[in-house]
Every structure is written in C-alpha cells, then in structure tokens.
C-alpha positions as CSV (number, residue, x, y, z in Angstrom):
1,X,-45.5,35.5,67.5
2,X,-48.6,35.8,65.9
3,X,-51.1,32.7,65.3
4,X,-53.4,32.2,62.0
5,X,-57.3,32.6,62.5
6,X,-58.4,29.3,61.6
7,X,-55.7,26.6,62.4
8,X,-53.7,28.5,64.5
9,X,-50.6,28.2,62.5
10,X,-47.5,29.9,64.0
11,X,-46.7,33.0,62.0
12,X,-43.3,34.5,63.4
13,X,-42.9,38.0,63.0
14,X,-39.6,39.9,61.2
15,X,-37.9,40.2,64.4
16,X,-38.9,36.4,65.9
17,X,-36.3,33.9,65.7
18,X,-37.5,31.0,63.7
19,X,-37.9,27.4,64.4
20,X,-37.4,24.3,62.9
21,X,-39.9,22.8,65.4
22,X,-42.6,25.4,64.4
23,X,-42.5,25.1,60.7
24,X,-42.5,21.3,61.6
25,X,-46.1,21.7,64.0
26,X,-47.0,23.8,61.4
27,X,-46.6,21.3,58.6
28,X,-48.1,18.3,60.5
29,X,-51.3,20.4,61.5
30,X,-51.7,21.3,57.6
31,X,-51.1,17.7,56.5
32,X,-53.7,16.8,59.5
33,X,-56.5,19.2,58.0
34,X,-56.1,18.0,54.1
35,X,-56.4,14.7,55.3
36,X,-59.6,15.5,56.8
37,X,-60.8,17.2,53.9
38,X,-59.9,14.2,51.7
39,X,-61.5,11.5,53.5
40,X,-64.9,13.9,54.0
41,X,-64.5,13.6,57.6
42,X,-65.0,17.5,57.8
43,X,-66.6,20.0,55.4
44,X,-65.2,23.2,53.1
45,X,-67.1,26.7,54.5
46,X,-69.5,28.0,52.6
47,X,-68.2,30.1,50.1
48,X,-69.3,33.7,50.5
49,X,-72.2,34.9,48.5
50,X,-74.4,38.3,47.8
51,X,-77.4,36.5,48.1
52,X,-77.5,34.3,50.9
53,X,-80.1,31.9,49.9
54,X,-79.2,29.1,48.2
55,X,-81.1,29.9,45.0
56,X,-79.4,33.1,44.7
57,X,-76.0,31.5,45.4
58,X,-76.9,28.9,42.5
59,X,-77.8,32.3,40.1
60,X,-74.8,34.1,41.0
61,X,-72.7,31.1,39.5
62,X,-75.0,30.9,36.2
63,X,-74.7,34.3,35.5
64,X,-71.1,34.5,36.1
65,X,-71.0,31.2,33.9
66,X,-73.2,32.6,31.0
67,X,-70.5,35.6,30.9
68,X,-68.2,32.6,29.7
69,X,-70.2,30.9,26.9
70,X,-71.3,34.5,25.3
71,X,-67.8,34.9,25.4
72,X,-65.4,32.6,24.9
73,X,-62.1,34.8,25.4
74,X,-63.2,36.7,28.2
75,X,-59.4,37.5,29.8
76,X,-56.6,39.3,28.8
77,X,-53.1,39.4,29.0
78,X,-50.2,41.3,27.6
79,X,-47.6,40.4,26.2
80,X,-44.3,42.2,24.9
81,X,-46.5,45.3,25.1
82,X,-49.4,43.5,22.8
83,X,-53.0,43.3,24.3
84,X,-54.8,40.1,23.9
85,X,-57.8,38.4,24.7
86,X,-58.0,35.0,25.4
87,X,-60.2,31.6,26.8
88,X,-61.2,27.8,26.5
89,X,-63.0,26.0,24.0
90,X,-63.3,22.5,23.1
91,X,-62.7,20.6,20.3
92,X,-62.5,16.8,19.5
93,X,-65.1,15.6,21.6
94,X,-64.2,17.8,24.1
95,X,-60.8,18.2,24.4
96,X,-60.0,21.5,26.0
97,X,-58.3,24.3,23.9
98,X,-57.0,27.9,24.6
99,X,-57.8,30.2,22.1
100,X,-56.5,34.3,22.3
101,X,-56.3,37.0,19.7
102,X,-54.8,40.3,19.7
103,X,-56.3,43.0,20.4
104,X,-56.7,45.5,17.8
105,X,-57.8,49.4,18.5
C-alpha cells in the first residue's frame, strides 16, 4: 500500500485487495480538508512561481493575462479534422461569450 504525500490518502496498488473501509477513511479525511479550506481555518500553498518575489509573481500573472486581451481566441481545438481558434468575450454588460473561427492556411 502506498500513502499520498500530503494527506496521506491510502493508494492501494494493482495487486492490493481493496477496502471499503479505506475508500471510506479516505473520503472522510478529504471531506475533513475541504471543510477546512472553506471555513479559512487553513490556507492554499503558494502556488509555484519563476520569480519568487511577490512582485514578480504578480508580473508573471499580467503578462500571462495581457496574452488574453491581445488576443481574444488564444486556444484551439479540432474538430472533425477542422482547426479552430477560440476564446471569451463579453457582451451585454458583461455577459460572457465564446467566440472561435476556423482556421484557415
């Protein structure tokens, strides 16, 4: 049996016999750390970062942000064998709205 890193969830391997009473400590210990999370009794881990100041975290979001307003559709996905591009914008007082395109070329 192997155990997770953080919450030391029960992870049988292929070959373990599995049990209803570990799936069930497994659940409770889960439902025990999202209730934790919800009533701000404990704190998320910072998320990882290239620059580990907090200024250079804060840069690394804009500039991954202005990638999104210079362009609006800036994922793809194919479908049927057709490339297209495609995004969020708002509309109506800012209702959301996804917008995509083919691809052409």
């Amino acid at each position: 049996m192997e155990y997770t890193p953080n919450l030391n969830l029960k992870k049988p391997g292929l070959k373990d016999n599995i049990l209803i009473s570990d799936i069930n400590e497994n659940m409770e210990t889960l439902d025990g750390a999202v209730s934790e999370l919800q009533k701000g009794n404990t704190s998320i881990p910072d998320l990882e970062t290239v620059d580990k100041t907090l200024a250079g975290a804060i840069n690394e979001v804009k500039n991954e942000m202005t990638g999104h307003v210079i362009d609006p559709m800036p994922h793809m996905f194919i479908d049927n064998g057709i490339t297209y591009r495609w995004g969020f914008r708002t509309v109506n007082n800012g209702e959301p709205q996804i917008i995509y395109e083919e691809v052409t070329g």
